[in-house]
CHARMM internal coordinates of N, CA and C (Angstrom, degrees):
IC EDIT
DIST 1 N 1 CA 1.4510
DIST 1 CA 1 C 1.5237
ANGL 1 N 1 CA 1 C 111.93
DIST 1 C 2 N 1.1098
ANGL 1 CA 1 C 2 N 133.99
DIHE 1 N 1 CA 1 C 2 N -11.32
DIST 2 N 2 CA 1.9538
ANGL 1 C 2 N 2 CA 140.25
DIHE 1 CA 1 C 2 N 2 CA 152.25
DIST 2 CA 2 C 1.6694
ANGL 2 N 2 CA 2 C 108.36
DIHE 1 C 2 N 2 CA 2 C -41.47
DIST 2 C 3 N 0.8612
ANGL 2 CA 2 C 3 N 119.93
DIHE 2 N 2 CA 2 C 3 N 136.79
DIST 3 N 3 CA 1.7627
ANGL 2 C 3 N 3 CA 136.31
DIHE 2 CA 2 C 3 N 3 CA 169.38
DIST 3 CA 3 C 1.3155
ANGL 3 N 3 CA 3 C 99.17
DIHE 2 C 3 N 3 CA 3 C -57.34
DIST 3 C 4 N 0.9791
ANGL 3 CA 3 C 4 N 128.48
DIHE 3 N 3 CA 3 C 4 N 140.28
DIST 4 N 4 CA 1.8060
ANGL 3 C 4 N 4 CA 153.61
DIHE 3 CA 3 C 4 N 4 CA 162.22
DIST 4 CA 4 C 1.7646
ANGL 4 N 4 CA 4 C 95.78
DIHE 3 C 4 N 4 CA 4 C -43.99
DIST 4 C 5 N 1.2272
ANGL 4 CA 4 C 5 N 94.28
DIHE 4 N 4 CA 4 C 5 N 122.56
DIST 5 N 5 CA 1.3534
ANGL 4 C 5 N 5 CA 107.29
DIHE 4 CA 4 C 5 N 5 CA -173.61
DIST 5 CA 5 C 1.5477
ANGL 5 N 5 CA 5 C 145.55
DIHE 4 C 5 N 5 CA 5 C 79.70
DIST 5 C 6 N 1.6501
ANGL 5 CA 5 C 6 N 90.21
DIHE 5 N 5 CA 5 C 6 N 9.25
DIST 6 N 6 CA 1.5668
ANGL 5 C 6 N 6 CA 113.42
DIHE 5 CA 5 C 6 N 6 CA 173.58
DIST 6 CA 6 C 1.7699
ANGL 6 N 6 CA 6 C 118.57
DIHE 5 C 6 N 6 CA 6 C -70.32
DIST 6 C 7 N 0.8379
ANGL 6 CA 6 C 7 N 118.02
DIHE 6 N 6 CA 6 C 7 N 111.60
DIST 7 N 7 CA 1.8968
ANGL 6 C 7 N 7 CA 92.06
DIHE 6 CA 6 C 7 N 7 CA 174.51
DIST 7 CA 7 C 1.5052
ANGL 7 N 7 CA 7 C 91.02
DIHE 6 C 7 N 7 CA 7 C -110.63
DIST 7 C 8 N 1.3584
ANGL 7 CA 7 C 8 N 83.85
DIHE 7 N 7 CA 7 C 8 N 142.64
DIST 8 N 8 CA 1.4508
ANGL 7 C 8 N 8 CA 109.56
DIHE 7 CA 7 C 8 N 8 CA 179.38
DIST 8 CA 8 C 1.5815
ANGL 8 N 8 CA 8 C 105.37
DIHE 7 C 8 N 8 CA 8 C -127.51
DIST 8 C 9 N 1.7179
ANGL 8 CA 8 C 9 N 104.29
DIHE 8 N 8 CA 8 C 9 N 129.67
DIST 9 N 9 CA 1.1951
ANGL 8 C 9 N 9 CA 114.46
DIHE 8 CA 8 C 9 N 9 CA -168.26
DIST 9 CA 9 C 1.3276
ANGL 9 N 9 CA 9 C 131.27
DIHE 8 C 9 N 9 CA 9 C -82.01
DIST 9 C 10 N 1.3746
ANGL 9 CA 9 C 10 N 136.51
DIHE 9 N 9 CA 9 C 10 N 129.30
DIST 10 N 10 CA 1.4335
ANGL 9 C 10 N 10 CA 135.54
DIHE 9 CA 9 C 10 N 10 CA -142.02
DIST 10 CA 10 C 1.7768
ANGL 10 N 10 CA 10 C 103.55
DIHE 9 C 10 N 10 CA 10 C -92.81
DIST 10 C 11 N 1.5176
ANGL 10 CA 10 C 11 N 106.62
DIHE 10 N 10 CA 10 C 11 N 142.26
DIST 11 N 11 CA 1.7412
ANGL 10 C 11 N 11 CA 113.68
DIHE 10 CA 10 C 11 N 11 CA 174.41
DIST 11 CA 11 C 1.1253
ANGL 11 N 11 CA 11 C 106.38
DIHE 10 C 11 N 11 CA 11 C 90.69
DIST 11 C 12 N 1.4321
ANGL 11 CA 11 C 12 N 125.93
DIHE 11 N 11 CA 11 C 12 N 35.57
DIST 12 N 12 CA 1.8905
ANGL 11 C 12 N 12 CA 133.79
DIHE 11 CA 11 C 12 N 12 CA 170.36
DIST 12 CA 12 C 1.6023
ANGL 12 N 12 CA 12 C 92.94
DIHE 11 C 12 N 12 CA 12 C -146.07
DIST 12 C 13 N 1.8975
ANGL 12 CA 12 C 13 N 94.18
DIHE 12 N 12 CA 12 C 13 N 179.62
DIST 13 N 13 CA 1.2116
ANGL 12 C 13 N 13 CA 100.81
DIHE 12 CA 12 C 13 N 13 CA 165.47
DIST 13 CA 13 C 1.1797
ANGL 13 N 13 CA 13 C 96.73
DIHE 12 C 13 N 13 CA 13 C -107.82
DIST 13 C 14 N 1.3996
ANGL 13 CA 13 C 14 N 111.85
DIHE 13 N 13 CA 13 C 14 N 178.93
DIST 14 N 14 CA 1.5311
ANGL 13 C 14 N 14 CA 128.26
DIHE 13 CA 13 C 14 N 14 CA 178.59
DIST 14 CA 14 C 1.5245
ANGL 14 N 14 CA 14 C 111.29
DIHE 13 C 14 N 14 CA 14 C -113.06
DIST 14 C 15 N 1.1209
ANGL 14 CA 14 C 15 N 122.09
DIHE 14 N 14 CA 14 C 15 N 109.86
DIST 15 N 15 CA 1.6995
ANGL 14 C 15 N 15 CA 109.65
DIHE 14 CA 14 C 15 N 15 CA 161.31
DIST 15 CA 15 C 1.3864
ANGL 15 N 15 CA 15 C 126.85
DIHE 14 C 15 N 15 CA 15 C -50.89
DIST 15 C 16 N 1.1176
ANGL 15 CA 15 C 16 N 139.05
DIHE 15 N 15 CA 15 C 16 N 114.63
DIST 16 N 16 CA 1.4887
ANGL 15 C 16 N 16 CA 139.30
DIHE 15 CA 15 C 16 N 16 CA 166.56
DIST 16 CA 16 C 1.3936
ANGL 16 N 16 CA 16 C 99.25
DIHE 15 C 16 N 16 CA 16 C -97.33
DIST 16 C 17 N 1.4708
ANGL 16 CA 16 C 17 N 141.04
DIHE 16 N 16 CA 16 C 17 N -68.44
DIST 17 N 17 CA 1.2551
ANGL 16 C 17 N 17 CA 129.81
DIHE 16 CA 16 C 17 N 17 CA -170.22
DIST 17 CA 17 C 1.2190
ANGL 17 N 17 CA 17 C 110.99
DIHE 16 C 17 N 17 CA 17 C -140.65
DIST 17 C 18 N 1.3056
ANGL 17 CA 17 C 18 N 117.89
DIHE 17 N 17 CA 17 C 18 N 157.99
DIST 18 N 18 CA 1.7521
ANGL 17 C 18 N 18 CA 132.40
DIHE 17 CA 17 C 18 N 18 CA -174.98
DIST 18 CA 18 C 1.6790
ANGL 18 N 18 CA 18 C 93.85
DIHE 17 C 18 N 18 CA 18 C -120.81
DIST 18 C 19 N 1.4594
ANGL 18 CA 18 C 19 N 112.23
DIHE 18 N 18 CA 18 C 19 N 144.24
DIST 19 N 19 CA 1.2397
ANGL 18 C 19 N 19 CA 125.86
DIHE 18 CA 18 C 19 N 19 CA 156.99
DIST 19 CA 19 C 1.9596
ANGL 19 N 19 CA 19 C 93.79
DIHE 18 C 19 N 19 CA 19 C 37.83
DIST 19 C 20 N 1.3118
ANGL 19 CA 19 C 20 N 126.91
DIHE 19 N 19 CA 19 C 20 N 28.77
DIST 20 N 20 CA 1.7877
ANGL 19 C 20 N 20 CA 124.24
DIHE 19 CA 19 C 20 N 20 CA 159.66
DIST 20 CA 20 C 1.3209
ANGL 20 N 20 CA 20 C 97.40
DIHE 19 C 20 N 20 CA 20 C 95.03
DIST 20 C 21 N 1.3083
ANGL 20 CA 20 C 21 N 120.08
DIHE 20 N 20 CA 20 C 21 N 4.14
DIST 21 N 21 CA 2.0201
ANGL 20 C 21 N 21 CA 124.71
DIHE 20 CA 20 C 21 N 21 CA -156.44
DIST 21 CA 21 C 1.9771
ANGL 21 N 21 CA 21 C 73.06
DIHE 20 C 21 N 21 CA 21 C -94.60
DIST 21 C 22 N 1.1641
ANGL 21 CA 21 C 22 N 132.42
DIHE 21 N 21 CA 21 C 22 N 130.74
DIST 22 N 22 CA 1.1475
ANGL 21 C 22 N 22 CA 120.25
DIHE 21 CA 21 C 22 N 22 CA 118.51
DIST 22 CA 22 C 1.5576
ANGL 22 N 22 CA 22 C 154.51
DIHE 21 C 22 N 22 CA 22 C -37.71
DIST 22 C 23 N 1.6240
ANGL 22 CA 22 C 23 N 109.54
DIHE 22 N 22 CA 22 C 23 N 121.92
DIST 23 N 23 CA 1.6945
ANGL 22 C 23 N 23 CA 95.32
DIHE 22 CA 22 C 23 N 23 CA -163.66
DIST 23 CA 23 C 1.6087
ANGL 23 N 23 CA 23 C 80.96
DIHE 22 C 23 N 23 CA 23 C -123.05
DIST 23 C 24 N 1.8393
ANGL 23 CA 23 C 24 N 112.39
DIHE 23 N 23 CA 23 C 24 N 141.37
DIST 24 N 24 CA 0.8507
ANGL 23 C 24 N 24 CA 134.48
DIHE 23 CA 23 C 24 N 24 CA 175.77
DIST 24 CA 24 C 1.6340
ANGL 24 N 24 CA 24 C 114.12
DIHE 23 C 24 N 24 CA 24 C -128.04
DIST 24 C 25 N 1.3670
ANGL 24 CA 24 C 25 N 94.96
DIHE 24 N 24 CA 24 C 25 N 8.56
DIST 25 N 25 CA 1.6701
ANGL 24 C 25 N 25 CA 94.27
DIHE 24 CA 24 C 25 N 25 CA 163.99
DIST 25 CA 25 C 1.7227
ANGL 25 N 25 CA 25 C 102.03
DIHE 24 C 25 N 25 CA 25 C 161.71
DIST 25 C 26 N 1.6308
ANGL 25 CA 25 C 26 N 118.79
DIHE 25 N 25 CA 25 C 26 N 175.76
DIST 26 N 26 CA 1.6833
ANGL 25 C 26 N 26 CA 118.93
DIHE 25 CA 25 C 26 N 26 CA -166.92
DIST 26 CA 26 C 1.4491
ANGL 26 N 26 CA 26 C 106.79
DIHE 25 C 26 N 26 CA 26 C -57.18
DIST 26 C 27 N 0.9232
ANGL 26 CA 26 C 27 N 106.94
DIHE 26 N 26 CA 26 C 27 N -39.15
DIST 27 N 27 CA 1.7329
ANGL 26 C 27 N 27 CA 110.27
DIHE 26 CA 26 C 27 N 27 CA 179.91
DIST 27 CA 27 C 1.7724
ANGL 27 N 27 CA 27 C 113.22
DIHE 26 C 27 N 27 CA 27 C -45.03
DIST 27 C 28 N 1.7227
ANGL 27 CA 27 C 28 N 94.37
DIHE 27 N 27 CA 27 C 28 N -59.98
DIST 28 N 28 CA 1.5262
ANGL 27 C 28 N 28 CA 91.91
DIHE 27 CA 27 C 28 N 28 CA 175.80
DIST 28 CA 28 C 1.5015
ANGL 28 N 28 CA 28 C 117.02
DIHE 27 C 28 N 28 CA 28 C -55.93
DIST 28 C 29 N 1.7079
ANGL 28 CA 28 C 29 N 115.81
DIHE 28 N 28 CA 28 C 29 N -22.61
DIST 29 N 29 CA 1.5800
ANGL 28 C 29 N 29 CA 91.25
DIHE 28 CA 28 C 29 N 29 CA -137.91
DIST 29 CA 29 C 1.8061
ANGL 29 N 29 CA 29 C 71.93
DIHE 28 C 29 N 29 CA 29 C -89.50
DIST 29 C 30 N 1.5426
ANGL 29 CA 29 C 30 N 136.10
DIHE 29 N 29 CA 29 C 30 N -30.89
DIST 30 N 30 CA 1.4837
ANGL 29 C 30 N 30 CA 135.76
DIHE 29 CA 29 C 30 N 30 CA -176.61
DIST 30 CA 30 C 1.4498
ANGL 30 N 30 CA 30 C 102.96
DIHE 29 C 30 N 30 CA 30 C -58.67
DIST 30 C 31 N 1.3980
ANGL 30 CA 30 C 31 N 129.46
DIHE 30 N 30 CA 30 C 31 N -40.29
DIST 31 N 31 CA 1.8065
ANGL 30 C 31 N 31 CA 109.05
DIHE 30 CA 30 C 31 N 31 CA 166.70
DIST 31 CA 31 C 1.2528
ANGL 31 N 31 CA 31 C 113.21
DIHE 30 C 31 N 31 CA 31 C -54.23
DIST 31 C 32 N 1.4738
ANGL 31 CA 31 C 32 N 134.33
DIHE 31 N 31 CA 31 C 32 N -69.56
DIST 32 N 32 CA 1.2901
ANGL 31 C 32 N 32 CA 143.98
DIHE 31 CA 31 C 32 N 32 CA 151.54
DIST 32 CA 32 C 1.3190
ANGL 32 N 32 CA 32 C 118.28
DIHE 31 C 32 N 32 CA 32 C 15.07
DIST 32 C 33 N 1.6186
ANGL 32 CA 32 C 33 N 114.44
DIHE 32 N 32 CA 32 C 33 N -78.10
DIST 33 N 33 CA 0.9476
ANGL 32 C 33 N 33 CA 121.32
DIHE 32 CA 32 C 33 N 33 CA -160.97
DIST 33 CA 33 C 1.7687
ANGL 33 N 33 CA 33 C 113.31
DIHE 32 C 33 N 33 CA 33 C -76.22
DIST 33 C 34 N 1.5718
ANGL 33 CA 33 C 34 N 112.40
DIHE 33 N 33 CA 33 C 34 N -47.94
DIST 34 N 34 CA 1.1623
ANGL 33 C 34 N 34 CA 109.68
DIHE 33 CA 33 C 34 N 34 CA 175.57
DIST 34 CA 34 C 1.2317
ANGL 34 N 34 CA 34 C 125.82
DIHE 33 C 34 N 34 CA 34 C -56.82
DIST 34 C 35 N 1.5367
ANGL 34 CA 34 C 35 N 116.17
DIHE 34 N 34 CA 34 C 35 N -15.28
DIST 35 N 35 CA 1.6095
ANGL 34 C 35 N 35 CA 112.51
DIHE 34 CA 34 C 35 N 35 CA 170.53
DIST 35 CA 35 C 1.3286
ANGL 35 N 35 CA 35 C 110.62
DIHE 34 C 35 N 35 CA 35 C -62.84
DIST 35 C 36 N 1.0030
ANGL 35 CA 35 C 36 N 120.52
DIHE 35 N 35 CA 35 C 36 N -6.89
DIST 36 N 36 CA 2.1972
ANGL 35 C 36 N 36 CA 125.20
DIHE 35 CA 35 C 36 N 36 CA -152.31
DIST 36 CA 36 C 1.4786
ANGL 36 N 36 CA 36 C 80.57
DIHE 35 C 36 N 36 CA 36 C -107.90
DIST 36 C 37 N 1.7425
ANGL 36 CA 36 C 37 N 88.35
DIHE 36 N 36 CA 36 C 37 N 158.12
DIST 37 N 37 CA 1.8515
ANGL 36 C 37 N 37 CA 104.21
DIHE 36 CA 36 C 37 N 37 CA -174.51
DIST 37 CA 37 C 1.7412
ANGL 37 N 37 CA 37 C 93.80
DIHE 36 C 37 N 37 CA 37 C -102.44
DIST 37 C 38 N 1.5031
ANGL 37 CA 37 C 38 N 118.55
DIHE 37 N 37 CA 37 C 38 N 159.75
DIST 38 N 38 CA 1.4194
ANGL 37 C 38 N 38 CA 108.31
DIHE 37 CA 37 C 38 N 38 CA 155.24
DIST 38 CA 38 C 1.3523
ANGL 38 N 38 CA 38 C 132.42
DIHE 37 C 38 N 38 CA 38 C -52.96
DIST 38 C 39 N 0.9301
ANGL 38 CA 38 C 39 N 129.20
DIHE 38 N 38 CA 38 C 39 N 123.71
DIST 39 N 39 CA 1.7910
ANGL 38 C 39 N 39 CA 118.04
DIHE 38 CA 38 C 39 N 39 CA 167.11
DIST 39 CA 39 C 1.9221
ANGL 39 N 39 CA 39 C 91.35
DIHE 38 C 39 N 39 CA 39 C 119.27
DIST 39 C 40 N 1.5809
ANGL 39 CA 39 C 40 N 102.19
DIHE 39 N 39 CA 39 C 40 N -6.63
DIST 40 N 40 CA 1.8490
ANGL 39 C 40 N 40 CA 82.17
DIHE 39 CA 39 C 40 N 40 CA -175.63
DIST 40 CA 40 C 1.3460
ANGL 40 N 40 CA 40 C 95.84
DIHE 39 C 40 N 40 CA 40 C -80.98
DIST 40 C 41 N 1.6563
ANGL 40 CA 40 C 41 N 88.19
DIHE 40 N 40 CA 40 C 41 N 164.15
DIST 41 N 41 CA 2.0520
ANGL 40 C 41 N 41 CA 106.52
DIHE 40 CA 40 C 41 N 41 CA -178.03
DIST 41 CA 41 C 1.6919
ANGL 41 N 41 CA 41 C 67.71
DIHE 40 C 41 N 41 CA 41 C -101.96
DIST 41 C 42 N 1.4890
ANGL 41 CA 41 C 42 N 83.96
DIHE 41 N 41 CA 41 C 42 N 133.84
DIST 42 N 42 CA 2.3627
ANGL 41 C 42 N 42 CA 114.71
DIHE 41 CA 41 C 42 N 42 CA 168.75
DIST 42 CA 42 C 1.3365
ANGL 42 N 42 CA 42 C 69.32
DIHE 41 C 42 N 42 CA 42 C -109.12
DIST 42 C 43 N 1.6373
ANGL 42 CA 42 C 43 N 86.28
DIHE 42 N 42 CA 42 C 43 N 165.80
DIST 43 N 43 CA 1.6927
ANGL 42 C 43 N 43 CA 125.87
DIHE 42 CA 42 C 43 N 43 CA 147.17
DIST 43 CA 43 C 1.7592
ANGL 43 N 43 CA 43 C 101.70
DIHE 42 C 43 N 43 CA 43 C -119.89
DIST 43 C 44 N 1.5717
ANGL 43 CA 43 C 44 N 98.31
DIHE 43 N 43 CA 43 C 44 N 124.51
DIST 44 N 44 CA 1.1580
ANGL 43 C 44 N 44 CA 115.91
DIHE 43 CA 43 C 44 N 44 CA 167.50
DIST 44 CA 44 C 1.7344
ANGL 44 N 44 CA 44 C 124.14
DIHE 43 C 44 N 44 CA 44 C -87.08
DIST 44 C 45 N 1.0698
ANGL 44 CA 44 C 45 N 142.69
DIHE 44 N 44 CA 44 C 45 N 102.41
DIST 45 N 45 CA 1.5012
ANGL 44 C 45 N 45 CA 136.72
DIHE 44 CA 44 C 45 N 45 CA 156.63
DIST 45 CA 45 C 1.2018
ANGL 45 N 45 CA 45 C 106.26
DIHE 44 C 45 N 45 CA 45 C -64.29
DIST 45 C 46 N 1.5034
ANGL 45 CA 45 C 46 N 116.51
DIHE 45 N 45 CA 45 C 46 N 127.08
DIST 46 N 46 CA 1.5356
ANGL 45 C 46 N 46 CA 123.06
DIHE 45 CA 45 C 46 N 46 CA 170.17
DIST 46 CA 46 C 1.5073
ANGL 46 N 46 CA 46 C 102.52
DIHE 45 C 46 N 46 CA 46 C -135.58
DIST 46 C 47 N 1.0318
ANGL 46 CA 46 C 47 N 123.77
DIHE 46 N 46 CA 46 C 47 N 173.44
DIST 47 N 47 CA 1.5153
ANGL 46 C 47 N 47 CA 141.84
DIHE 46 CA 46 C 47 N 47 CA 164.93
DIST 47 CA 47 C 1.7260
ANGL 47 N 47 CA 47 C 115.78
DIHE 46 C 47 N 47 CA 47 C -114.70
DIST 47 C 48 N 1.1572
ANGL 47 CA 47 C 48 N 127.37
DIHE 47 N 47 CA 47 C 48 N 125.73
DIST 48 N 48 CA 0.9705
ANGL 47 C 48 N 48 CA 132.30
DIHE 47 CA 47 C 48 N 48 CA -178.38
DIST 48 CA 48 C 1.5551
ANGL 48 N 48 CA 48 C 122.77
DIHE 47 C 48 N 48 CA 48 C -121.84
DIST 48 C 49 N 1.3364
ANGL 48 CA 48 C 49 N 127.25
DIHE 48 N 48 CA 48 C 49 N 61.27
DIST 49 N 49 CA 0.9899
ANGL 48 C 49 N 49 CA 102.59
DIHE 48 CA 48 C 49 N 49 CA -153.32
DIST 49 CA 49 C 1.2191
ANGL 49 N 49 CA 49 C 132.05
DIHE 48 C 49 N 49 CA 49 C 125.73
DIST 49 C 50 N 1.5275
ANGL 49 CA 49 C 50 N 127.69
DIHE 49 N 49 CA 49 C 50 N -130.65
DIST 50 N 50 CA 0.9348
ANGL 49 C 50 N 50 CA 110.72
DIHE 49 CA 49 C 50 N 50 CA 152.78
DIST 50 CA 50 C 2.1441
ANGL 50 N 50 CA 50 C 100.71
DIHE 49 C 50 N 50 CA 50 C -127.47
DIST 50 C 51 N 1.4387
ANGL 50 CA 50 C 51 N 101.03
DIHE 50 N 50 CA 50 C 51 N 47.44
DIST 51 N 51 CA 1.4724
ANGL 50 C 51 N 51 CA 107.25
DIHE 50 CA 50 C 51 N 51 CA -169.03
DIST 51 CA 51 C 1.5966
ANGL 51 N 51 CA 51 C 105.14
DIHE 50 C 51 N 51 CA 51 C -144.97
DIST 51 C 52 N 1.4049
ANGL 51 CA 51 C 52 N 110.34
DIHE 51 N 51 CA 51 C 52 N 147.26
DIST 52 N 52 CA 1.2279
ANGL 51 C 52 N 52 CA 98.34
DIHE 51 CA 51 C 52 N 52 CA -168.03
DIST 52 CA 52 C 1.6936
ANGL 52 N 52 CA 52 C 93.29
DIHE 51 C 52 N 52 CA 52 C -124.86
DIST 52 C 53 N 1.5105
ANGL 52 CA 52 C 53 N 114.76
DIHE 52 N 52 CA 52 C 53 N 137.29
DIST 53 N 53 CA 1.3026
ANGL 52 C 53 N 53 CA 120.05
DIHE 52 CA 52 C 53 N 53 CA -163.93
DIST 53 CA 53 C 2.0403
ANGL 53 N 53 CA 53 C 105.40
DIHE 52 C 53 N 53 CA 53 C -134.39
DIST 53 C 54 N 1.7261
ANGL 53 CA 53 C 54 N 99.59
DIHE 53 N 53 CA 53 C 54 N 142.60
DIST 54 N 54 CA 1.4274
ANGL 53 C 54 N 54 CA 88.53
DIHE 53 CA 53 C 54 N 54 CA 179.85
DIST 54 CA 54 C 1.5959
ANGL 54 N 54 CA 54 C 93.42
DIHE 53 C 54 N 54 CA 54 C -108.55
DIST 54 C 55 N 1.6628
ANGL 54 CA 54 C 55 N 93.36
DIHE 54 N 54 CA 54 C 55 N 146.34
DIST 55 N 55 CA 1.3869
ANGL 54 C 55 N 55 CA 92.94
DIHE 54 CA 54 C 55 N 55 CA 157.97
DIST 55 CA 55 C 1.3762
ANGL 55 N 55 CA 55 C 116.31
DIHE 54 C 55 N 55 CA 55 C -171.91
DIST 55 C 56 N 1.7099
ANGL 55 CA 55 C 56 N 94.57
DIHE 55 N 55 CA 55 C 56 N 152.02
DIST 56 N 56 CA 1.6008
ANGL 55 C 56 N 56 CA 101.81
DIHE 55 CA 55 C 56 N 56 CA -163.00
DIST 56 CA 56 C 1.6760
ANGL 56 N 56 CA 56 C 111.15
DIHE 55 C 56 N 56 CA 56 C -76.87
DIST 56 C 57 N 1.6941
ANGL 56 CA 56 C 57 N 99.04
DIHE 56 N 56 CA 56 C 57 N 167.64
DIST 57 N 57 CA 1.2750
ANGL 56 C 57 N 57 CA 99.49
DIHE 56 CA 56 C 57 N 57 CA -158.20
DIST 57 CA 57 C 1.4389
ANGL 57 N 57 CA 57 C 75.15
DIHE 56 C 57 N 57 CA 57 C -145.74
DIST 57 C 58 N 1.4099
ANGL 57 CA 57 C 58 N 113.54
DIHE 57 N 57 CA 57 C 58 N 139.78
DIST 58 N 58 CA 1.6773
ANGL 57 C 58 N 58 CA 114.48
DIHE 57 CA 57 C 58 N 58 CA 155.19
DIST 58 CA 58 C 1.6894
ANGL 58 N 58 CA 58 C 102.11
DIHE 57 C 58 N 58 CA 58 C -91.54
DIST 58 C 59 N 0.9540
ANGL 58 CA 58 C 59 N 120.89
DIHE 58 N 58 CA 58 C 59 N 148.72
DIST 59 N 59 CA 1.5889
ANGL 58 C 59 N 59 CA 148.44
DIHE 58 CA 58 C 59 N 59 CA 170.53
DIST 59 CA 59 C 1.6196
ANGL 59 N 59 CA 59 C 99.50
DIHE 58 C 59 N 59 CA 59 C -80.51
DIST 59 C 60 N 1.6416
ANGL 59 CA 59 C 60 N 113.59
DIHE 59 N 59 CA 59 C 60 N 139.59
DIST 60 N 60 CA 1.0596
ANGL 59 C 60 N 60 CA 132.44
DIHE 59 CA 59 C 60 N 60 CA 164.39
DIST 60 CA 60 C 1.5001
ANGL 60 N 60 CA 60 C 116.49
DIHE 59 C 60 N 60 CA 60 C -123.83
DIST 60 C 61 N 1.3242
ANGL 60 CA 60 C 61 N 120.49
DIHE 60 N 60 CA 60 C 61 N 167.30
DIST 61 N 61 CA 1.3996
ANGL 60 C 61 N 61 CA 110.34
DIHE 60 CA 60 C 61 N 61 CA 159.50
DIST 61 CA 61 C 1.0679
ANGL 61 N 61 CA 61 C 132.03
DIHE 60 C 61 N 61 CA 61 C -91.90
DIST 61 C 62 N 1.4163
ANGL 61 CA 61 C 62 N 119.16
DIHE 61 N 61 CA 61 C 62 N 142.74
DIST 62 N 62 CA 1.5016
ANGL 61 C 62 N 62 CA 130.87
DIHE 61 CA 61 C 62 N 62 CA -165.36
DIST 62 CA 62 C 1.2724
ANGL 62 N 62 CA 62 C 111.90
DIHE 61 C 62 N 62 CA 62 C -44.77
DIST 62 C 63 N 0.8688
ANGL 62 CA 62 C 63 N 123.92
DIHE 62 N 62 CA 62 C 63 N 156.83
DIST 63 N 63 CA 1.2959
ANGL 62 C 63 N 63 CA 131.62
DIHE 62 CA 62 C 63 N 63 CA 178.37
DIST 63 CA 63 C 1.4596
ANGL 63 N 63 CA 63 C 119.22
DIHE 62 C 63 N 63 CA 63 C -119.53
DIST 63 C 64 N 1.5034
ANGL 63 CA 63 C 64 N 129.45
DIHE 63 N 63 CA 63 C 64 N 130.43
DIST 64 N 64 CA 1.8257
ANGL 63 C 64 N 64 CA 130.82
DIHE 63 CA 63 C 64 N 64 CA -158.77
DIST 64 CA 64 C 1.2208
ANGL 64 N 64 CA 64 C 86.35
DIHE 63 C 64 N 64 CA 64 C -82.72
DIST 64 C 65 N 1.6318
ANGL 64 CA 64 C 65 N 147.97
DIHE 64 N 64 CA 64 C 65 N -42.07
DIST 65 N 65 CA 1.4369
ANGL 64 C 65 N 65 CA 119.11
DIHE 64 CA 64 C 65 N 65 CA -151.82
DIST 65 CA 65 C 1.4991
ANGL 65 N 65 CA 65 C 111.17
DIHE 64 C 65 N 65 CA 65 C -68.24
DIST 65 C 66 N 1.3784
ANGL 65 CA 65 C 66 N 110.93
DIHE 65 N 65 CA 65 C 66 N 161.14
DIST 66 N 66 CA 1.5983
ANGL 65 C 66 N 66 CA 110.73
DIHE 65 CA 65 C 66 N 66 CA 175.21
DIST 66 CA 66 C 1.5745
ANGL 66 N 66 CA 66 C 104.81
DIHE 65 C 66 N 66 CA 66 C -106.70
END
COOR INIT
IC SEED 1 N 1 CA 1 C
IC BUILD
């Protein structure tokens, strides 16, 4: 289900959707996320593979160090 000519890089998961929002790339998943408070339980859609799995994630707050 990727567009013709996507490579997608092997030995991660892939985000497809947060909380049902579709993510089609970092941009989406950084709008996404900053709407969410710390401490919320997300549901993550990922692909793993050749399987696609949800799973929750509690949210923390960002952290300044680099």
């Amino acid at each position: 289900s990727w567009p013709s000519g996507t490579t997608i890089p092997t030995g991660g998961d892939v985000i497809v959707a947060i909380d049902g929002q579709p993510v089609a790339g970092s941009a989406d998943i950084a709008r996404i996320v900053t709407s969410l408070s710390p401490g919320q339980l997300t549901r993550f859609t990922v692909e793993r593979g050749h399987s696609r799995l949800q799973l929750s994630v509690r949210l923390s707050e960002r952290s300044d160090a680099h």
